[in-house]
C-alpha positions, 0 to 999 in steps of 0.5 A: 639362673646359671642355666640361663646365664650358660645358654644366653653366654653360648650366643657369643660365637668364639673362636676356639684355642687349644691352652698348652702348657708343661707340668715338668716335661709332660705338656699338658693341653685344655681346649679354651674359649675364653681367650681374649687380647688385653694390650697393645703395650705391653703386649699381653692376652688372657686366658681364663681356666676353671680352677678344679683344672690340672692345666690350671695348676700346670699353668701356674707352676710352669709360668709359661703357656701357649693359645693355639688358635685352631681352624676349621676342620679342627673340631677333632682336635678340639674335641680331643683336648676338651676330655680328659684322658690320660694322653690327649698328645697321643699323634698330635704334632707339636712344636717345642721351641719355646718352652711349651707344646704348640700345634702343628695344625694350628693356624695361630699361636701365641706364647705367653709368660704368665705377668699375673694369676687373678681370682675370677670366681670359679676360674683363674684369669691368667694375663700372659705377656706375650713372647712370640707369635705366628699365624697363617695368611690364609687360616679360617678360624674354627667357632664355637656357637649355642654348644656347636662348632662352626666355620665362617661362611665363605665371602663372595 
């Protein structure tokens, strides 16, 4: 059932977000899909992270997190954070002014100070309140789509 549950899931096309956090000083990144707003007042989103996850526990302990919503032509870099390696920063532009990495590349970010850690089975929901946000007028957004990245079509 857990085959099929995955398979049916991927016919959900979504965007696809970098998670970027800080253990200590070290940032520390996850490519994340499961990413969604929550609230208008207060603002807040969600995130949801594997719990067997170092990001996850870098999360919980730093209190503070960033979604970096990444564009087309950004599948290198989702890939790059979608495998562990002992630097996925390694020639990644970032920005620090808020307490965690953000992308230079991306075309949204949202930073978040973690208001809850809820249990979701094998994953931990985290609602972020949210405490600065940016994004680009002319972003196209990268998709994720039956285990394949994508673009939006272009409108006529």
């Amino acid at each position: 059932m857990t085959a099929y549950f995955r398979a049916t899931m991927s016919r959900l096309a979504t965007g696809v977000s970098v998670i970027t956090t800080c253990s200590g000083t070290t940032p520390i990144g996850m490519t994340a899909s499961a990413v969604s707003a929550l609230s208008l007042d207060p603002l807040q989103l969600i995130v949801c992270i594997d719990n067997r996850l170092y990001t996850r526990t870098a999360i919980a302990e730093h209190g503070r997190f960033a979604v970096n919503v990444l564009g087309e032509g950004s599948e290198p870099l989702a890939r790059n954070f979608a495998v562990s390696k002992p630097d996925k920063f390694a020639g990644v532009e970032t920005l620090d002014d808020h307490g965690v990495p953000l992308l230079k590349d991306a075309i949204a970010a949202v930073v978040c100070d973690v208001a809850e850690a809820l249990p979701g089975g094998d994953h931990t929901i985290f609602v972020g309140d949210v405490r600065h946000c940016a994004h680009r007028v002319d972003g196209r957004p990268l998709l994720y789509f039956a285990g394949g990245f994508g673009a939006l079509r272009a409108q006529h």
